[in-house]
C-alpha positions as CSV (number, residue, x, y, z in Angstrom):
1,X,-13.5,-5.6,-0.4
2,X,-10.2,-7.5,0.6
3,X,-7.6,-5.4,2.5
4,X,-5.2,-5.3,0.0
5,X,-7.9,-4.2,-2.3
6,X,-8.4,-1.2,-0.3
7,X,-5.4,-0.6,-0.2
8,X,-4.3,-0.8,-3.7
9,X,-7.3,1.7,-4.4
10,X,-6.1,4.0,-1.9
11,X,-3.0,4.4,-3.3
12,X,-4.2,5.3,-7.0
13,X,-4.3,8.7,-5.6
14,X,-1.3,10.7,-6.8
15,X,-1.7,12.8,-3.4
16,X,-2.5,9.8,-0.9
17,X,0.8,8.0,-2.4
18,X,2.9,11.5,-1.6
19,X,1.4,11.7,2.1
20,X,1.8,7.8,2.5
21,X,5.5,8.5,1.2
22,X,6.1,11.0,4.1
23,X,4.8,8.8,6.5
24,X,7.8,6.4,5.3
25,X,10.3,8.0,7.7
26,X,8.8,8.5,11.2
27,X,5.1,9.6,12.7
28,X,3.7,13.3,11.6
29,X,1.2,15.2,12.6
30,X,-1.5,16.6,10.2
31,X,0.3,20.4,10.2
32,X,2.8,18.2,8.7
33,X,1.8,16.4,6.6
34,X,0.1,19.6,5.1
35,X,2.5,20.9,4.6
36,X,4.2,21.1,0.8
37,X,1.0,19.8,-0.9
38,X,-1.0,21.5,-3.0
39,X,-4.5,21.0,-1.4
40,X,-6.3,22.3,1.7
41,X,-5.5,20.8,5.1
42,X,-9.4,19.5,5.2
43,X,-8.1,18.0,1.5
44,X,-5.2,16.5,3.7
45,X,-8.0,15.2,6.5
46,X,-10.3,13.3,3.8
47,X,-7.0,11.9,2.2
48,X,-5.8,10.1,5.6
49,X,-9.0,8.9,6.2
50,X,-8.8,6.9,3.1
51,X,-5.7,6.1,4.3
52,X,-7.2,5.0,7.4
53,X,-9.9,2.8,6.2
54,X,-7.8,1.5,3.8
55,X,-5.1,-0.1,7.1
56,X,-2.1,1.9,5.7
57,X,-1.9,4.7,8.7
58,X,-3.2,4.5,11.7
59,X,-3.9,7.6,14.1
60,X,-2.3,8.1,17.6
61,X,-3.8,11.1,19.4
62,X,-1.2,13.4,21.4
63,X,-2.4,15.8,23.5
64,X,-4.1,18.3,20.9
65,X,-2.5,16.5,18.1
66,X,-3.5,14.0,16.0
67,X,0.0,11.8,15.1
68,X,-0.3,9.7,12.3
69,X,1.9,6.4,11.3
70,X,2.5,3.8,8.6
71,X,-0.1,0.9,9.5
72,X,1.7,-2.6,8.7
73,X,-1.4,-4.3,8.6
74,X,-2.2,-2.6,5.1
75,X,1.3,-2.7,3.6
76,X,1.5,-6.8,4.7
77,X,-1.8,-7.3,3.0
78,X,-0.4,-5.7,-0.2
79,X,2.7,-7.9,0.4
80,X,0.6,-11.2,0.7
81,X,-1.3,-10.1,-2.5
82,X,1.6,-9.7,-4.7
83,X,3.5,-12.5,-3.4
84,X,0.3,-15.1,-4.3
85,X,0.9,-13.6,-7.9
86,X,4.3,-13.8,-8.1
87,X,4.0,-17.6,-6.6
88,X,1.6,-18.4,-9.5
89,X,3.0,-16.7,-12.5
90,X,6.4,-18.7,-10.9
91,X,4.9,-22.3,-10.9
92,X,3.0,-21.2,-14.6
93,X,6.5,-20.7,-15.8
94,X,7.8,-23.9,-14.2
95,X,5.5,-26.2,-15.4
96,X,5.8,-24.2,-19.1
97,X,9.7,-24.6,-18.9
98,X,9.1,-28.5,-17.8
99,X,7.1,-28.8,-20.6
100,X,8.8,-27.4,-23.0
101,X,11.9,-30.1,-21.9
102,X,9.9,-32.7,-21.7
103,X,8.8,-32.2,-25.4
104,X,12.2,-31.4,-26.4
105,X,13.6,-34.5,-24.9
106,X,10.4,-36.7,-27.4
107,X,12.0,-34.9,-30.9
């Protein structure tokens, strides 16, 4: 599975979005993150692994805590993806428009 694939997937999780979302702003540690949402801190632990895997955080250990961070690698991949489909569905709607001039041009 592609990176932005994992990505995307990750982020279909109402409660991975929200932590990703407060990871926006600056690092946090897991306390945190924790804290405001309505599931467990092990709930919290499974959901930034996904996160993990997925390239959007990454993990920075300091001293006792663990620190995490928004992960560009993941958000660039997304980036990439949606720009190849913008690119396409762009040149689609050129050629149509051409098209649709040129035949215009023949009545």
């Amino acid at each position: 599975m592609s990176v932005s694939a994992k990505a995307f997937n990750a982020l279909g999780d109402p409660t991975r979005r929200f932590i990703f979302e407060k990871l926006r702003d600056r690092p946090l540690a897991v306390v945190d993150i924790a804290d405001g949402l309505p599931v467990s801190r092990p709930a919290v632990s499974q959901h930034l692994k996904v996160l993990k895997e997925a390239k959007l955080i990454n993990l920075k250990i300091v001293g006792n805590k663990n620190i995490y961070e928004v992960n560009r690698e993941g958000i660039l991949a997304m980036r990439n993806y949606l720009d190849r489909f913008w690119s396409e569905a762009l040149d689609n709607f050129k050629k149509l428009a051409e098209q649709t001039e040129k035949e215009n041009k023949q009545e």
